[in-house]
KELUMDO-258179 format. One record per atom (N, C-alpha, C, CB): x, y, z; residue in one letter; chain. Coordinates in pm, 1 decimal. Each point is the difference from the previous one (the first is absolute). Last residue first. Glycine has a CB too. Layout:
<atoms>
((X; Y; Z); "A"; "A")
...
</atoms>
This chain:
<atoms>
((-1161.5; 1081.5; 693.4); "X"; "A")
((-38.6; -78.7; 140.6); "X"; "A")
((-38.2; 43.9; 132.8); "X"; "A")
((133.8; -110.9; -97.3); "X"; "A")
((139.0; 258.7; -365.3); "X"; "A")
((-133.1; 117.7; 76.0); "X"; "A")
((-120.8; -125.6; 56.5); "X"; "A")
((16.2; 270.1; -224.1); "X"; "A")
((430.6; -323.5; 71.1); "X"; "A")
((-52.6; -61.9; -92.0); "X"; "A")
((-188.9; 60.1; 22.9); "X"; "A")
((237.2; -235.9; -1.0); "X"; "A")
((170.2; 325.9; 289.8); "X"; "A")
((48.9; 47.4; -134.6); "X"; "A")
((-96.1; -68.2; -116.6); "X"; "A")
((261.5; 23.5; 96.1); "X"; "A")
((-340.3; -93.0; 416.4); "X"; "A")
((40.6; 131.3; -77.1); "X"; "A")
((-23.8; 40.6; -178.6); "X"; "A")
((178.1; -40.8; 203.6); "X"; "A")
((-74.3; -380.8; -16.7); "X"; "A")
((-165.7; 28.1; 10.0); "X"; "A")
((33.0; 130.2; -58.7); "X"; "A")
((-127.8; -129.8; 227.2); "X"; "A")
((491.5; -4.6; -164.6); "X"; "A")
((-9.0; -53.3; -115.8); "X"; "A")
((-185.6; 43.8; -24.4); "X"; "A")
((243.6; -221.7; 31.9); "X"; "A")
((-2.2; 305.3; 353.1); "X"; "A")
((54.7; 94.1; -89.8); "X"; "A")
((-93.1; -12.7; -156.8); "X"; "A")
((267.3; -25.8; 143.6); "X"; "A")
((-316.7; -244.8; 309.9); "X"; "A")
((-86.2; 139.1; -48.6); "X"; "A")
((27.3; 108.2; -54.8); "X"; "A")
((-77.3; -52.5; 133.2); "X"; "A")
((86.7; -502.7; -152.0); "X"; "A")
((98.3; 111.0; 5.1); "X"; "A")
((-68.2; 144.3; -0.5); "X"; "A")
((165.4; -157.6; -123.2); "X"; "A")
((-336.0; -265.6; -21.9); "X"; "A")
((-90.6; 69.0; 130.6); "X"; "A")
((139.5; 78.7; 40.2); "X"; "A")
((-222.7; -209.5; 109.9); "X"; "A")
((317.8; -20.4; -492.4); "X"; "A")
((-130.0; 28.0; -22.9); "X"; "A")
((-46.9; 72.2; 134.5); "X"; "A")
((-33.1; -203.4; -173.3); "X"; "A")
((387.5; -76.3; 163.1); "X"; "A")
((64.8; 96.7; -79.5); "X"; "A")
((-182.8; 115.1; -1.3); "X"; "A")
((265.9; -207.5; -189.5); "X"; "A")
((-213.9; -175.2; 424.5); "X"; "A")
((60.5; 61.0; 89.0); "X"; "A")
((-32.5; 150.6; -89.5); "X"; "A")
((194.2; -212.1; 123.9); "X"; "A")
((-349.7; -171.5; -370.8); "X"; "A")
((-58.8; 27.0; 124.5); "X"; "A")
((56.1; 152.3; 121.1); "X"; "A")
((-28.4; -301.5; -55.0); "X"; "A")
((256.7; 91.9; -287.5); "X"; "A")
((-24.1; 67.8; -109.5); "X"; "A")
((-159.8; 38.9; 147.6); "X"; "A")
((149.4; -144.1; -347.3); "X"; "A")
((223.3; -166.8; 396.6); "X"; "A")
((28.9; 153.0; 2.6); "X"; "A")
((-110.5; 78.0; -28.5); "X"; "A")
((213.2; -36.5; -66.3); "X"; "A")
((-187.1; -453.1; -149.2); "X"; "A")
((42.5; 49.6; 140.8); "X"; "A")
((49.6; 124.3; 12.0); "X"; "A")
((46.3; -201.0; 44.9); "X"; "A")
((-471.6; 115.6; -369.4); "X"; "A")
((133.3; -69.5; 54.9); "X"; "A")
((64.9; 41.2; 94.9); "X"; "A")
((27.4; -49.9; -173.3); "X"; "A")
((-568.0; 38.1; 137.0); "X"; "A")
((94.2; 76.3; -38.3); "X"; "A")
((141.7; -85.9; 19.8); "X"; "A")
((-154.4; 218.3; 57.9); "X"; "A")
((-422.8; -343.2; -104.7); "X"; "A")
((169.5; -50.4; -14.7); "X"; "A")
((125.8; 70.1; 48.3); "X"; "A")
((-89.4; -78.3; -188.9); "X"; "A")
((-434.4; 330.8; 201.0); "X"; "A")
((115.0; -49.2; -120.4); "X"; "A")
((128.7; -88.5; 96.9); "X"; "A")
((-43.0; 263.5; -195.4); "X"; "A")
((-302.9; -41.1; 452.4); "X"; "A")
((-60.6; -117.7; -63.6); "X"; "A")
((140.4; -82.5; -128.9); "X"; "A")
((-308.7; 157.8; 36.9); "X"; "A")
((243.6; 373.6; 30.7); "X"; "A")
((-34.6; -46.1; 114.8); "X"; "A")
((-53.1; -136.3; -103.6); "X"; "A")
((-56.8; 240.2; 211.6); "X"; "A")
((174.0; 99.8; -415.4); "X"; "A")
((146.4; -36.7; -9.4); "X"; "A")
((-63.1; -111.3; 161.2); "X"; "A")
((220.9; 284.6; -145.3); "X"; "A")
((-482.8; -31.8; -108.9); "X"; "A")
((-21.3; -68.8; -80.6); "X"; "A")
((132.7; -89.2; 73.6); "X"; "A")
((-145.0; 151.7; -223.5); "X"; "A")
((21.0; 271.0; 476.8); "X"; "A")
((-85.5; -144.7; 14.5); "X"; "A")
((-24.0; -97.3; -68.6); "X"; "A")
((-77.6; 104.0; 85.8); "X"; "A")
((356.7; 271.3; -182.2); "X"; "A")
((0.0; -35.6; 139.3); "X"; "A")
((-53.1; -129.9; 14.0); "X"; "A")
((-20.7; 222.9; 68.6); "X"; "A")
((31.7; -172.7; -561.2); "X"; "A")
((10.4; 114.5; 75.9); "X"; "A")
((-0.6; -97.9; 125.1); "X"; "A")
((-119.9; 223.6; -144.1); "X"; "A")
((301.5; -324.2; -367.0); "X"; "A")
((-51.2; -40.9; 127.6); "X"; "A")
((-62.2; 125.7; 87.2); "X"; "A")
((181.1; -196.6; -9.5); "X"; "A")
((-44.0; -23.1; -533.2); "X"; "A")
((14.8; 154.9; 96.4); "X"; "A")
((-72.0; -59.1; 112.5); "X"; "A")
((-15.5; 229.3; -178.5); "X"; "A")
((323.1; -572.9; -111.5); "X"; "A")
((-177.6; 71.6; -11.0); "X"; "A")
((22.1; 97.0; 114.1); "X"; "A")
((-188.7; -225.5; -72.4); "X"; "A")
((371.0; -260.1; -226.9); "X"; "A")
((100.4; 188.8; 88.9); "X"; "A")
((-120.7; 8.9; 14.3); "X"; "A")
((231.8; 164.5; -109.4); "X"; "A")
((-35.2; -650.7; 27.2); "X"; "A")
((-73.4; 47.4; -4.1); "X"; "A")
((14.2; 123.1; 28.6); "X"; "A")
((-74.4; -174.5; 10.0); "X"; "A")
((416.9; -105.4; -42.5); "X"; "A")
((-142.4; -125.6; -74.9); "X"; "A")
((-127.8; 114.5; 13.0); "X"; "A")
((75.5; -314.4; 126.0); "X"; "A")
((469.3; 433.3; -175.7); "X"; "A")
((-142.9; -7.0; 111.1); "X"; "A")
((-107.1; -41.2; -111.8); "X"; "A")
((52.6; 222.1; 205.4); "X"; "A")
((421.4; -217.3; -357.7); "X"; "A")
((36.0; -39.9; 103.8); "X"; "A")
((-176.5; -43.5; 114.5); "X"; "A")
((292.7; 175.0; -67.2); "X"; "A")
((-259.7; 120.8; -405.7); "X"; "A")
((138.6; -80.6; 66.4); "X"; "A")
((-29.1; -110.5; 108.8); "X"; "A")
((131.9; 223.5; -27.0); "X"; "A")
((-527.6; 120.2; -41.5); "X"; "A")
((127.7; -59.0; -95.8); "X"; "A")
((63.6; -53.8; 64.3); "X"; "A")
((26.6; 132.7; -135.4); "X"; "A")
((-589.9; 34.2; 190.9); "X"; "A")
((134.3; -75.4; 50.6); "X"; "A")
((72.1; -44.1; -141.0); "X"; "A")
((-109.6; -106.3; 248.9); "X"; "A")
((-202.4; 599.0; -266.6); "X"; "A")
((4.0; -127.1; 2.2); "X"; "A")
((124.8; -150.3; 82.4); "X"; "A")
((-130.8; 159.6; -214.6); "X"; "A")
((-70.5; 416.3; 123.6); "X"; "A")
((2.3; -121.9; 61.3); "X"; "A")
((27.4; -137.9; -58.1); "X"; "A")
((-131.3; 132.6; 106.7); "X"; "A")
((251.4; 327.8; -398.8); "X"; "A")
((-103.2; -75.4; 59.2); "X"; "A")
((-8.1; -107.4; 60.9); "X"; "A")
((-56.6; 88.8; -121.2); "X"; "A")
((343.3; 419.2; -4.4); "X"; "A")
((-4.6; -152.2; 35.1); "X"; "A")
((-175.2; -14.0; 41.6); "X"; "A")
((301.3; -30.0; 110.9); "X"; "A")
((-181.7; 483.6; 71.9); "X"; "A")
((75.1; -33.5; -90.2); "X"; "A")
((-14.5; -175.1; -48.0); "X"; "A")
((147.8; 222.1; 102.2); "X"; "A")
((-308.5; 119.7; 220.4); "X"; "A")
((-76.0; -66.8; -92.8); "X"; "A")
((37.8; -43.4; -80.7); "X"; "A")
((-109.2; 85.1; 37.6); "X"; "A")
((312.2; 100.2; 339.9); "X"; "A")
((-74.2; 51.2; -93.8); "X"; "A")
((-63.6; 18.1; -103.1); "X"; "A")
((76.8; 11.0; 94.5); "X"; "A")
((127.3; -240.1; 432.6); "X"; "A")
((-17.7; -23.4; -147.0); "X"; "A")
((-81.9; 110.6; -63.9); "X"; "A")
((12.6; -247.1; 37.4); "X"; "A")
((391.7; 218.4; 369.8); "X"; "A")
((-104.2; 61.9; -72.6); "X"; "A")
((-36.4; -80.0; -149.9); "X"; "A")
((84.7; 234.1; 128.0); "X"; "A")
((192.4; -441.9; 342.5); "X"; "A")
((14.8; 18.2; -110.9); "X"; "A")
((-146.2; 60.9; -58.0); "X"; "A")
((200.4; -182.9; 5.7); "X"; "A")
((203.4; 41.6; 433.4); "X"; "A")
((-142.1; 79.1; -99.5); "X"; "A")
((-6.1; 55.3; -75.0); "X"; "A")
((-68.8; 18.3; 102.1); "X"; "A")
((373.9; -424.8; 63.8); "X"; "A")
((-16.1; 138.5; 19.1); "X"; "A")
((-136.7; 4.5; -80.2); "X"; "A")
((266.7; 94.5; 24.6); "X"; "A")
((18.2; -477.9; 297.9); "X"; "A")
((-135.8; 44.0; -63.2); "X"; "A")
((-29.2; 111.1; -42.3); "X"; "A")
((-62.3; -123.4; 109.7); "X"; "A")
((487.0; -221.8; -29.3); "X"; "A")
((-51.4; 94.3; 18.0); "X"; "A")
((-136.8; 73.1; -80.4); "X"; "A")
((233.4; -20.7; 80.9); "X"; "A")
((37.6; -463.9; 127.4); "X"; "A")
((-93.3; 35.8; -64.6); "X"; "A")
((-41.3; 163.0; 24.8); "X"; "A")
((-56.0; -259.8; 5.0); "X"; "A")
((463.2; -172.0; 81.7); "X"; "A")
((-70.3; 155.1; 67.1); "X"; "A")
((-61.3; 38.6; -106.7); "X"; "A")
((166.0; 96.3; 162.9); "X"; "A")
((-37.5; -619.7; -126.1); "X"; "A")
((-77.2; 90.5; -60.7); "X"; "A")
((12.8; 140.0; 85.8); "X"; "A")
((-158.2; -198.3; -97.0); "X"; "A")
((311.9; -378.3; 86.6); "X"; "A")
((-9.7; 137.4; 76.3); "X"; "A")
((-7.9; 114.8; -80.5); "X"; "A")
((122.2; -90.8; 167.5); "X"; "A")
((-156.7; -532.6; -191.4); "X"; "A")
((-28.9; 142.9; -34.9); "X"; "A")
((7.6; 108.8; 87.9); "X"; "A")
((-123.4; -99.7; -130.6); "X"; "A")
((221.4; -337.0; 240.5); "X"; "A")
((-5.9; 24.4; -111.3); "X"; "A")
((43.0; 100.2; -100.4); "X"; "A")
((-120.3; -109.1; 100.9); "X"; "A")
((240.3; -91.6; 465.2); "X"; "A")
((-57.1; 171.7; -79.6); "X"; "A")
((19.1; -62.9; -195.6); "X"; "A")
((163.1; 268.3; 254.3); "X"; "A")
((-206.1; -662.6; 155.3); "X"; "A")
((77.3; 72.0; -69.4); "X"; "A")
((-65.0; 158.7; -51.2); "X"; "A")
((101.5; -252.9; -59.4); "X"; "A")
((-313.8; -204.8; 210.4); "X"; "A")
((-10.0; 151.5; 116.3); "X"; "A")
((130.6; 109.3; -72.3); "X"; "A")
((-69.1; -166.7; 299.1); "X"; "A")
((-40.6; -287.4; -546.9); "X"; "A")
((94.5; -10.2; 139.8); "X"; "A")
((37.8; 103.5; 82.0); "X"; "A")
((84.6; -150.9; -106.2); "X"; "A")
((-380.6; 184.2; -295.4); "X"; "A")
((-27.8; -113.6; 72.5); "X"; "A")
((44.8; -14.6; 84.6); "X"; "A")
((-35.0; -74.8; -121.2); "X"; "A")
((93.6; 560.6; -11.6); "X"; "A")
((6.2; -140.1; -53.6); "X"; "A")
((-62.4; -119.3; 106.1); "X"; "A")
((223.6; 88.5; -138.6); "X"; "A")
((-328.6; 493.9; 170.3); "X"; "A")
((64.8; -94.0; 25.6); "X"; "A")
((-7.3; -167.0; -102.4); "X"; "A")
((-33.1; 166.3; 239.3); "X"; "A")
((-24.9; 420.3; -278.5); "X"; "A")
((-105.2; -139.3; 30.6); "X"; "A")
((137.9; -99.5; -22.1); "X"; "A")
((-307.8; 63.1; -121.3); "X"; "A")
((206.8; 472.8; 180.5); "X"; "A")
((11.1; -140.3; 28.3); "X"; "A")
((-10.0; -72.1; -16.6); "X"; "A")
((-3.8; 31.9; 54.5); "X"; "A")
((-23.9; 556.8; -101.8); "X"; "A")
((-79.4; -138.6; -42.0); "X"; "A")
((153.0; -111.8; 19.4); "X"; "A")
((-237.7; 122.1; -229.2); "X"; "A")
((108.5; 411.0; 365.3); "X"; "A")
((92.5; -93.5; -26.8); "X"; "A")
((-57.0; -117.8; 1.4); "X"; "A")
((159.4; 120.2; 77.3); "X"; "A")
((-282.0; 452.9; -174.5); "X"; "A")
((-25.9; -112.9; 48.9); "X"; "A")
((97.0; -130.4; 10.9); "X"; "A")
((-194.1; 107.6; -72.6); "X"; "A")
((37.9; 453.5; 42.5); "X"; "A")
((137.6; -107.1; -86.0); "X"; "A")
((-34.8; -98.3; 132.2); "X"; "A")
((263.5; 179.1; -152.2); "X"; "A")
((-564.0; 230.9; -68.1); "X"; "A")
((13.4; -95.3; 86.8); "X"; "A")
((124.9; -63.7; -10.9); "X"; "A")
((-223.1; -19.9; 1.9); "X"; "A")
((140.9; 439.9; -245.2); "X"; "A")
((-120.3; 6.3; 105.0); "X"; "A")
((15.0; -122.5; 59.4); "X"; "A")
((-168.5; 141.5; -117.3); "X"; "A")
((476.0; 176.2; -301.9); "X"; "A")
((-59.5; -129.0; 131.8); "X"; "A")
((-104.7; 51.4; 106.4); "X"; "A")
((247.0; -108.9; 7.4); "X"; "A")
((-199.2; 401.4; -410.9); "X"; "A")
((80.8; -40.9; 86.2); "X"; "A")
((-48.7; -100.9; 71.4); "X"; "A")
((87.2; 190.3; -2.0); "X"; "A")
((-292.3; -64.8; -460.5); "X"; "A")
((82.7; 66.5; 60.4); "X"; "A")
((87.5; -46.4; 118.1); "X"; "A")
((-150.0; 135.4; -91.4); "X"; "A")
((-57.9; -288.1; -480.7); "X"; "A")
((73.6; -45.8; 177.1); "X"; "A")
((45.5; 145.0; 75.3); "X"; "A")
((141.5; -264.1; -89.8); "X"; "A")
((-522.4; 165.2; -340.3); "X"; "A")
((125.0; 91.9; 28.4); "X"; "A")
((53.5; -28.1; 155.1); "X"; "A")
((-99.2; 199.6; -173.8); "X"; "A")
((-184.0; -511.0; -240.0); "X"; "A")
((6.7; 55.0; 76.7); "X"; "A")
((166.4; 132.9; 52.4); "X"; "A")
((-209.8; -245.9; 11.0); "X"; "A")
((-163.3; -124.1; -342.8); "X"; "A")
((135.7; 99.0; -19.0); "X"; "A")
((-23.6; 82.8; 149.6); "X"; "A")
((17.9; 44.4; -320.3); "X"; "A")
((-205.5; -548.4; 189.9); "X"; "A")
((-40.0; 158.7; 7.9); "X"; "A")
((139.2; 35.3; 32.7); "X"; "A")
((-265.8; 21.6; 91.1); "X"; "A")
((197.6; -497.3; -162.3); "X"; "A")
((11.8; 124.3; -183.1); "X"; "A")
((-68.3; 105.5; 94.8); "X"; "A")
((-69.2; -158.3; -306.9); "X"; "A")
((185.3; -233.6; 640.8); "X"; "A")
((-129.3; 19.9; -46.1); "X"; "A")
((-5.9; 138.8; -130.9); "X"; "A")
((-86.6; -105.6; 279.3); "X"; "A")
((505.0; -150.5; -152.2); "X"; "A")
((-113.5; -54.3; 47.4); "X"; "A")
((-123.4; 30.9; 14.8); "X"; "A")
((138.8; -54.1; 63.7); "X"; "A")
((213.9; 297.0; -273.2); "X"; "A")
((8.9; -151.5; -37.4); "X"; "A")
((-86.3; -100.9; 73.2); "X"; "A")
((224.6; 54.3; -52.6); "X"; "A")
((-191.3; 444.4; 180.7); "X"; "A")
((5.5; -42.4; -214.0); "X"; "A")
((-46.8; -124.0; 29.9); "X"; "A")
((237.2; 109.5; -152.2); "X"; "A")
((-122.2; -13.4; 585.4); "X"; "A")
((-160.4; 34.7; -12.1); "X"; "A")
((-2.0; -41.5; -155.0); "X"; "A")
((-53.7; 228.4; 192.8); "X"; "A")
((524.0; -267.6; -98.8); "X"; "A")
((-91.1; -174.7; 71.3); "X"; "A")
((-120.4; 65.6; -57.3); "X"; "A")
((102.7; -119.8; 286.0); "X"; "A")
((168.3; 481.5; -355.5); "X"; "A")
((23.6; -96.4; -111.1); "X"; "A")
((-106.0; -93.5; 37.1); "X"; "A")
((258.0; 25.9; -47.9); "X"; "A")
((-282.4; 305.6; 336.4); "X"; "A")
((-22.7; 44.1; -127.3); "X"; "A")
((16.3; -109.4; -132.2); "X"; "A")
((77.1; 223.1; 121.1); "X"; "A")
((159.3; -253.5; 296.5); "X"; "A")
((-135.0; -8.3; 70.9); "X"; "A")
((-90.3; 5.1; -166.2); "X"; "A")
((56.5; 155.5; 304.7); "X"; "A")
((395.8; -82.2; -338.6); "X"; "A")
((-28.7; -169.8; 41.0); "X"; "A")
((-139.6; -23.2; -4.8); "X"; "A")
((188.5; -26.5; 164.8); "X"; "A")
((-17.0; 505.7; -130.2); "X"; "A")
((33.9; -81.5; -174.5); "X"; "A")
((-52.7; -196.2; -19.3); "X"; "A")
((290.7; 198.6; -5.6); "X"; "A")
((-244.2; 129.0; 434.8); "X"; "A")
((-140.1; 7.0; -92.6); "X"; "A")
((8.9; -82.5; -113.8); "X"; "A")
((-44.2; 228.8; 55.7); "X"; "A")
((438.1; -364.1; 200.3); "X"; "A")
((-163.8; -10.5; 87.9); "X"; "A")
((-97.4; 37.0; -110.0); "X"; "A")
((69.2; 91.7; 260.7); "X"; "A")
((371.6; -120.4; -491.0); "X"; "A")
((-2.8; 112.8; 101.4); "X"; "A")
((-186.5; -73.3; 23.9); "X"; "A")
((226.7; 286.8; -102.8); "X"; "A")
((190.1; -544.3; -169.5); "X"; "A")
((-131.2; 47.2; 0.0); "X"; "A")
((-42.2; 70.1; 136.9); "X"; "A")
((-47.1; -185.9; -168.9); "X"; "A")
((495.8; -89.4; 60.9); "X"; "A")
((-18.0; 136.7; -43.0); "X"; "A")
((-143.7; 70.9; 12.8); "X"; "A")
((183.2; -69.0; -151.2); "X"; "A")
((-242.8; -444.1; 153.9); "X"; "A")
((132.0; 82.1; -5.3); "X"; "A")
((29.0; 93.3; -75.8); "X"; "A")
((63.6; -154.6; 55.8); "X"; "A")
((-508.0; 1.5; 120.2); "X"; "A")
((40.9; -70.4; -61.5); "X"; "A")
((167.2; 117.7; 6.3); "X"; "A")
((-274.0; -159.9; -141.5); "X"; "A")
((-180.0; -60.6; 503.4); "X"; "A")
((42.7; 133.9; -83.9); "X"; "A")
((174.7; -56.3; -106.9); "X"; "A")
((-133.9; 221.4; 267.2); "X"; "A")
((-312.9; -495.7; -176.7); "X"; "A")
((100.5; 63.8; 29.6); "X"; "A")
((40.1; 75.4; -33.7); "X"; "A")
((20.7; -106.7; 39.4); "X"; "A")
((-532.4; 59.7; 17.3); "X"; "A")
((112.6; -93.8; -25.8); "X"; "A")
((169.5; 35.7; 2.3); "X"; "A")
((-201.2; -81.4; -134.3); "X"; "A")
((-406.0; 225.1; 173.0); "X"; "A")
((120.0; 6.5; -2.2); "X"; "A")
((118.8; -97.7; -19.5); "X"; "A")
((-112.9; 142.2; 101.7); "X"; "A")
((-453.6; 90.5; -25.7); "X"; "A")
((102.9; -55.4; -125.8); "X"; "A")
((120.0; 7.4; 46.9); "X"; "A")
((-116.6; 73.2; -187.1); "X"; "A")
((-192.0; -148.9; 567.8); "X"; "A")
((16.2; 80.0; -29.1); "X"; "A")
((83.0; -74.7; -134.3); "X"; "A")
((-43.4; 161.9; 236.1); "X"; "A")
((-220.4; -540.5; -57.4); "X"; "A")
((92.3; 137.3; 74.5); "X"; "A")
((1.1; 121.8; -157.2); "X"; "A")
((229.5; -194.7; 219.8); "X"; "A")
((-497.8; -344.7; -41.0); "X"; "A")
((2.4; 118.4; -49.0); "X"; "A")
((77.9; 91.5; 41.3); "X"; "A")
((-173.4; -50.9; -38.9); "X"; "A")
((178.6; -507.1; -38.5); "X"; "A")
((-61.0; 125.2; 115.6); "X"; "A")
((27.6; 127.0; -75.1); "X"; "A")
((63.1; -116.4; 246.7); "X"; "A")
((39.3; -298.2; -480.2); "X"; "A")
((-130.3; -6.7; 40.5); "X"; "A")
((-57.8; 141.7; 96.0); "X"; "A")
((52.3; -281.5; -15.0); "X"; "A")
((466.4; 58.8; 3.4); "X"; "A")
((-105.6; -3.0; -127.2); "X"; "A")
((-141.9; 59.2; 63.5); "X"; "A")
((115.7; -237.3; -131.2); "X"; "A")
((373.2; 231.6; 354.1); "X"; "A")
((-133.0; 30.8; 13.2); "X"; "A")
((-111.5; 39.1; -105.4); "X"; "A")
((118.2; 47.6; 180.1); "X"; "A")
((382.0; -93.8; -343.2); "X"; "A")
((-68.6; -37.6; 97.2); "X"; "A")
((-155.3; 54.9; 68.4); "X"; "A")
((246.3; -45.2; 5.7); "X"; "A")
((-242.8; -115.2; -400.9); "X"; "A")
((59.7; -46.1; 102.2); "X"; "A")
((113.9; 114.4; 8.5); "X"; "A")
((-71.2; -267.3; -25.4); "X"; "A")
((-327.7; 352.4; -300.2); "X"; "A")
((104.6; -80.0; 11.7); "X"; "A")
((28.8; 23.6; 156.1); "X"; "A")
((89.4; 11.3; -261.6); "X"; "A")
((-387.8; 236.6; 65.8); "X"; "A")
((-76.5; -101.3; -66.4); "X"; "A")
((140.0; -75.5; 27.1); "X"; "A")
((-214.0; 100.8; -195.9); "X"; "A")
((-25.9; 311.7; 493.0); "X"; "A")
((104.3; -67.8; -28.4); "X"; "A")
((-14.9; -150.2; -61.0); "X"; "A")
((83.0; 153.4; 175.1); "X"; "A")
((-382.9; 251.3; -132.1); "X"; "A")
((-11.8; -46.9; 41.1); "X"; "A")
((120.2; -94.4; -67.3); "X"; "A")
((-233.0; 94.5; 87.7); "X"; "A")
((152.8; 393.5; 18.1); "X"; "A")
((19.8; -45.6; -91.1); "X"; "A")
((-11.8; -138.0; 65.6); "X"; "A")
((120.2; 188.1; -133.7); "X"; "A")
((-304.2; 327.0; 227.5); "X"; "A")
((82.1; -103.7; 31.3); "X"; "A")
((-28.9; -92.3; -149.9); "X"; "A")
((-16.2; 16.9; 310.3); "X"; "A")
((-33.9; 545.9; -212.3); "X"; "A")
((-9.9; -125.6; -77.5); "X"; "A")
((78.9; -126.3; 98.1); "X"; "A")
((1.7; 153.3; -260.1); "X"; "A")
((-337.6; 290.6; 414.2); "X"; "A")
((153.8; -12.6; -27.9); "X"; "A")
((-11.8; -162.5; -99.3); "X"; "A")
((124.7; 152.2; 283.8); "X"; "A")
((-432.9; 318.7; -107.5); "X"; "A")
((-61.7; -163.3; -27.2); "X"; "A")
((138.2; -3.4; -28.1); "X"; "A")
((-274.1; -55.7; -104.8); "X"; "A")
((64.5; 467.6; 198.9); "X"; "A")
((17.5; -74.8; 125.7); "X"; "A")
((1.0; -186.1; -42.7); "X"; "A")
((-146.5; 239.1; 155.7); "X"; "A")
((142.2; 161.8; -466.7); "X"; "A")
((-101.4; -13.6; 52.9); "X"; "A")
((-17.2; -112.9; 105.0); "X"; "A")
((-57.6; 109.4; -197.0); "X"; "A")
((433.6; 47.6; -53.1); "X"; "A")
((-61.7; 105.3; 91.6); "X"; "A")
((-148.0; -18.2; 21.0); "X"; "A")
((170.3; 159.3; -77.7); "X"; "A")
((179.2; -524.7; -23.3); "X"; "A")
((-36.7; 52.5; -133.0); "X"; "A")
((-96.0; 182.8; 27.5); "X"; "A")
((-23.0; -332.1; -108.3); "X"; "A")
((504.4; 21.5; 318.5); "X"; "A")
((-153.2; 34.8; -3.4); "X"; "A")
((-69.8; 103.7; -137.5); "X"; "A")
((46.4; -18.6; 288.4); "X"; "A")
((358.9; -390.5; -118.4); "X"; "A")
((-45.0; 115.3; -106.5); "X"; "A")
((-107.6; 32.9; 68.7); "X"; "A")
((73.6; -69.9; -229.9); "X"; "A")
((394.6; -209.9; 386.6); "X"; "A")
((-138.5; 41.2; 55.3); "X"; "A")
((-60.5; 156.1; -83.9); "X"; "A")
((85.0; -129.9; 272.3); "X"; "A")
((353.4; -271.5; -399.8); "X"; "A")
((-112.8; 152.5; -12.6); "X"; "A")
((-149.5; 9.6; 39.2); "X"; "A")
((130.7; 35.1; -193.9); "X"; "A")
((351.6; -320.7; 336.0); "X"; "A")
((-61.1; 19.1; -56.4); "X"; "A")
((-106.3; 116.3; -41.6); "X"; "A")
((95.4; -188.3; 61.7); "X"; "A")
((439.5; -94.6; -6.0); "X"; "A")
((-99.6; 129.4; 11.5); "X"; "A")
((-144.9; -35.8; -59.8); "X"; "A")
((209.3; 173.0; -31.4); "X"; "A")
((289.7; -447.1; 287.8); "X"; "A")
((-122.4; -20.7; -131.3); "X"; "A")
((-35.2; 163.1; 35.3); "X"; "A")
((-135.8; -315.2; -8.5); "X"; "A")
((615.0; 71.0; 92.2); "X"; "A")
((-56.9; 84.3; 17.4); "X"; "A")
((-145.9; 10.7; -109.6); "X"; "A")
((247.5; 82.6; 110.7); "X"; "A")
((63.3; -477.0; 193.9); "X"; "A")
((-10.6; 47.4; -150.6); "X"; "A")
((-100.3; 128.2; 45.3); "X"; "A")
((23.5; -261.4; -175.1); "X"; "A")
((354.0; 2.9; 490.2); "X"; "A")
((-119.2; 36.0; 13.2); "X"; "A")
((-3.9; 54.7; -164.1); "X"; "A")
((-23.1; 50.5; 297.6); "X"; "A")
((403.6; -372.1; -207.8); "X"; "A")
((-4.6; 156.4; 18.3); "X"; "A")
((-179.8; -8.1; 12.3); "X"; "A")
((262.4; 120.3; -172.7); "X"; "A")
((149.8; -553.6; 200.0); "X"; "A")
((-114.3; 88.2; -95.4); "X"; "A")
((-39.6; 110.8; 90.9); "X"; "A")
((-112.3; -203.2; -140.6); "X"; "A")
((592.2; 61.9; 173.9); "X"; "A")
((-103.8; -28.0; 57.4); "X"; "A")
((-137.2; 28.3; -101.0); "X"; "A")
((145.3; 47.5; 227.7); "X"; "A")
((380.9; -184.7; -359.8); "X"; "A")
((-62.0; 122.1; 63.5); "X"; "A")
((-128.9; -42.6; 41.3); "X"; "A")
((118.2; 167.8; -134.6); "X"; "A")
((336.9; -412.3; 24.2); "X"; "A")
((-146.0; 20.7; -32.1); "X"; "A")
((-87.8; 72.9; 90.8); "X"; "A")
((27.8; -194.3; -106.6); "X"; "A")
((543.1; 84.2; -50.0); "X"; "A")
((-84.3; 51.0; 105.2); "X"; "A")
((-144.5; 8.8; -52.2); "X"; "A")
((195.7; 129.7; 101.6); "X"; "A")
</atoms>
């Protein structure tokens, strides 16, 4: 019997730094090379949301951060050549405090990191979701938007 593929579960960490500026990352591999989102990637087995959110912010831009509770869960798509489902993604976004912990920079995976504010995030590429994810007026909220 062969079972179906399943939707994969990603997280990422929407940080703010309290002066109204958050980090994106600019994606140095496929998929969606080139556009910009929040640090994240999958979540990994056994690993609890903050623990995920906290690991991707380490590894993609060395700030140490503290995950509290979700703030977006999103679902990403993308289809094959023959309109098929590729890829499927629920993407949860929690928030995340930085305290200065770590120094900026892109790891792993992002060709680039850098602190953004409101209007640094206007004009950028963004990947898919990551538009919707941003004018959420939880996520504004929580990043003092």
């Amino acid at each position: 019997m062969t079972t179906a593929p399943r939707p994969q579960v990603g997280v990422a960490a929407v940080i703010r730094d309290g002066a109204g500026r958050t980090v994106l990352v600019r994606r140095g591999q496929a998929p969606y090379e080139g556009t910009w989102a929040f640090p994240g990637g999958h979540l990994e087995w056994a690993e609890t949301l903050g623990g995920g959110a906290e690991r991707e912010a380490a590894e993609e831009t060395g700030l140490a951060v503290t995950a509290g509770a979700p703030l977006f869960v999103g679902e990403l798509r993308q289809t094959d050549e023959r309109g098929g489902t590729a890829h499927h993604f629920v993407v949860v976004d929690m928030a995340c405090e930085w305290a200065g912990g770590g120094c900026l920079r892109a790891g792993t995976d992002a060709g680039e990191a850098r602190w953004v504010s409101a209007e640094g995030v206007e004009g950028l590429p963004l990947a898919p979701g990551m538009a919707q994810c941003v004018r959420d007026p939880g996520v504004r909220a929580f990043l003092g938007w």
